[in-house]
N, C-alpha and C positions, 0 to 999 in steps of 0.2 A: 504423364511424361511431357515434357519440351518438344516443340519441335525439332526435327535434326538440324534444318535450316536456320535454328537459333543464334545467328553468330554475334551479332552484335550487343550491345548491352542494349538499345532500345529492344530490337527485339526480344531478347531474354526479360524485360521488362515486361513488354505487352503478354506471353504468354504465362508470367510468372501470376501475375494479377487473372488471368485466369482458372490458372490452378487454383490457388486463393480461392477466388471466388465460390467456385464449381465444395472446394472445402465447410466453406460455410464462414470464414473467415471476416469477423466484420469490417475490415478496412485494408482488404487487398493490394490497390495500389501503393496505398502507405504503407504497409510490411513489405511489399516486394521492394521497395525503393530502399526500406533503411536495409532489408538482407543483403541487396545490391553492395548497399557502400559499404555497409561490417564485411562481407568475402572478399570485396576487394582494397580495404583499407584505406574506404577514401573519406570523406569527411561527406556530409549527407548534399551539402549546398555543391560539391566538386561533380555532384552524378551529372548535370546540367552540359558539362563541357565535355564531356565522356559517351554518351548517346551513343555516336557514330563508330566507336572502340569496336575492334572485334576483340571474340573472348574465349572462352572452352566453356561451353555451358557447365561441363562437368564440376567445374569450381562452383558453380555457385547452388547444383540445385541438389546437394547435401540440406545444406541449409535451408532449400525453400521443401526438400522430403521432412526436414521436422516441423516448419511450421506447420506443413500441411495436415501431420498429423495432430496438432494439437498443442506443441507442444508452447509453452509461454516466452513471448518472444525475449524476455527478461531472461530468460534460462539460456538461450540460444547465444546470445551478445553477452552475455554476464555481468548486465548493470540497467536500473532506468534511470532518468532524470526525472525528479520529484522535489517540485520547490523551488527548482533549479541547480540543484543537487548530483552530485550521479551518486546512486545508491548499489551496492554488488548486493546481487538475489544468484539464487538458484535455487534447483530442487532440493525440498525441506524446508520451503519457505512461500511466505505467501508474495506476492510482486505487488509492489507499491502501484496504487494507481491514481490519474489525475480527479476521480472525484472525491479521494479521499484528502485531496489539500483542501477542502475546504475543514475540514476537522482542524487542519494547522491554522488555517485563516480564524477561525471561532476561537481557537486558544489565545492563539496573539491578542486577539479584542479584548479576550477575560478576563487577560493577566497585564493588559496595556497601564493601569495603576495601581501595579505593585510594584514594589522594588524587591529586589532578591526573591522574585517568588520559587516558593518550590513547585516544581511540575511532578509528575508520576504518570508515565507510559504505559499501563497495562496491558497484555498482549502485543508487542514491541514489536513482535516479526523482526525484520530489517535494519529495525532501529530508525525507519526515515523520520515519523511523526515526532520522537526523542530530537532528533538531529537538525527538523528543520525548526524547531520551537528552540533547542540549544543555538541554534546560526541566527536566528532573530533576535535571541536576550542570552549575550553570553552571561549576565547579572544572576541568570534561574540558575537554579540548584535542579538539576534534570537526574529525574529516575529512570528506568527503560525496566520495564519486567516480562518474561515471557516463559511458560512451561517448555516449551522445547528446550532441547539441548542446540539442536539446529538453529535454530531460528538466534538463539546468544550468541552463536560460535559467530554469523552472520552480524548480528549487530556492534560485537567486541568489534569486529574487520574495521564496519562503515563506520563507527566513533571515532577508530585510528585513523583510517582515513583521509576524515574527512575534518580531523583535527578538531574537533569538539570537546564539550566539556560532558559526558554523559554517564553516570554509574547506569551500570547494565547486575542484573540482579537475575536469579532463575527461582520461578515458584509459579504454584498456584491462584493467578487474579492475586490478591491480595495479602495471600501469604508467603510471597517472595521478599515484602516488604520488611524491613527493621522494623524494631516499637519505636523507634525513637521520631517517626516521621507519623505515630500518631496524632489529628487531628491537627498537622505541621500544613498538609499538601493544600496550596492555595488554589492548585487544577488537579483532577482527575481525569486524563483523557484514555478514550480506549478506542479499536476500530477491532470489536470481536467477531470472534464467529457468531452468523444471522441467519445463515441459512439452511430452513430446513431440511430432514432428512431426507432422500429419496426427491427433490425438487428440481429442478432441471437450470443448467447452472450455460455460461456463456460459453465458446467457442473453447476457450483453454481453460477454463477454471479447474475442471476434472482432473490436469496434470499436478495442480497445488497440492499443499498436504489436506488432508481429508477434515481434521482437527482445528484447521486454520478457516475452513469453508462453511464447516457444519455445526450450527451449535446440538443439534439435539430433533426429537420427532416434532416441535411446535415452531422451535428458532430462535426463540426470544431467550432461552435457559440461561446466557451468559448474560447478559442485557438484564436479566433480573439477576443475578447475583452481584452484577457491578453495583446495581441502587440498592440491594440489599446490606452493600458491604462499605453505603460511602458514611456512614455515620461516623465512622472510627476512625476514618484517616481526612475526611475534608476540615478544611480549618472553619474559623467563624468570617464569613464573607466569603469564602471559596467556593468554589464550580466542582461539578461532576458535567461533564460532557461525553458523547460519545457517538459513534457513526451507528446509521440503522441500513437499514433495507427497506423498508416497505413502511407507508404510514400509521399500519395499524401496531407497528415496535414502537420501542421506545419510552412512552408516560407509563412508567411504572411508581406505585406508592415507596415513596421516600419518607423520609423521622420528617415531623410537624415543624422543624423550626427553617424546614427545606422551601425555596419558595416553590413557583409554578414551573414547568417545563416547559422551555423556548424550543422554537424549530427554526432552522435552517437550510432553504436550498442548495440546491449544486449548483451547477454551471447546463446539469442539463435540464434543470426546473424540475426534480427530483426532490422530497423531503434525505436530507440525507445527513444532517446534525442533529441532537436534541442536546439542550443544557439546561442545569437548576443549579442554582444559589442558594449558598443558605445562611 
């Protein structure tokens, strides 16, 4: 709890960032500051002139009792920015995060000389990876595919939006897909479930959906189905890409005419893309 003496917004700051902390929470000050400005409707850069504000702590530590429990601050505010983007998440879906814009960075490369290419989103979640590759090449033909029901209902929202050009599909990895975009897709991108079962996951992962977190008892089970399945719908010169977890995912045995498997770091010097051409 707050102290009673909590009146001001700095101080409702300084102890909020403790709570945080004391939570296990990896970036305390910076959640306490954006719950700050979402409770009170200010814009993140306005907190600055506001310090001195007296307030009702009671407005705002709603807010900081869910983060503290876990819960994903995307859920809480009901949107991130990815891409530069705002993207609407909540529970039933997984929250866009900033290492997976490098997946969007590696598609844009892939697809930089083609014209009209066709993209295919597998495991779409959100729709953002679909959305920020639709907002860089309105020219692609953009698929978004995902098994949930949730996670479409979520992406239909962010294509409207966010004014895009994006068909949103529901199935299974690859059987969401029409025939017609057989051996059509000049990208294959995916950011699936990697992590294994029973592994111990970040500060709020645990609140996401369960299906969106865990492929399975090894990890890899979707990551090999993606290369298992990319013969049928990559084109001749086209990419299969996709986000990993850990360096030992990823090079799985693709058809002979696939070339070798490129890596990609993140931003935090993390292996966090793989791609093959074929």
């Amino acid at each position: 709890m707050l102290r009673a003496d909590a009146l001001t917004l700095s101080g409702w700051l300084h102890d909020a960032e403790e709570v945080l902390r004391t939570a296990g929470c990896p970036s305390p000050r910076f959640d306490a500051e954006r719950l700050a400005a979402h409770g009170l409707g200010l814009a993140w850069g306005d907190l600055w002139t506001r310090l001195r504000d007296e307030l009702d702590p009671a407005r705002l530590d709603g807010l900081l009792d869910r983060r503290r429990s876990g819960e994903p601050f995307g859920y809480i505010v009901g949107s991130v920015v990815f891409c530069g983007i705002e993207i609407e998440c909540g529970p039933g879906v997984l929250v866009p995060r900033p290492e997976t814009e490098t997946l969007v960075d590696v598609a844009l490369e892939l697809i930089a000389e083609r014209e009209s290419p066709v993209v295919v989103d597998i495991g779409t979640g959100t729709g953002a990876v679909a959305i920020a590759i639709a907002r860089a090449r309105p020219d692609a033909e953009v698929w978004a595919a995902d098994l949930s029901q949730d996670a479409v209902r979520y992406a239909e929202r962010n294509v409207r939006g966010t004014n895009t050009r994006v068909r949103v599909v529901q199935g299974d990895l690859y059987d969401a897909l029409p025939t017609e975009l057989e051996r059509r897709c000049d990208l294959v991108v995916s950011n699936p479930p990697y992590v294994p079962l029973g592994a111990e996951v970040g500060f709020d992962v645990g609140a996401e959906p369960h299906e969106a977190v865990y492929a399975g008892p090894v990890g890899d089970e979707m990551l090999k189905r993606l290369a298992d399945g990319a013969a049928r719908w990559v084109s001749r010169g086209g990419h299969i890409a996709y986000e990993i977890g850990s360096p030992s995912q990823g090079r799985y045995d693709l058809p002979e005419d696939f070339g070798p498997w490129t890596t990609r770091f993140d931003h935090t010097g993390r292996p966090r893309v793989v791609w093959a051409r074929r």
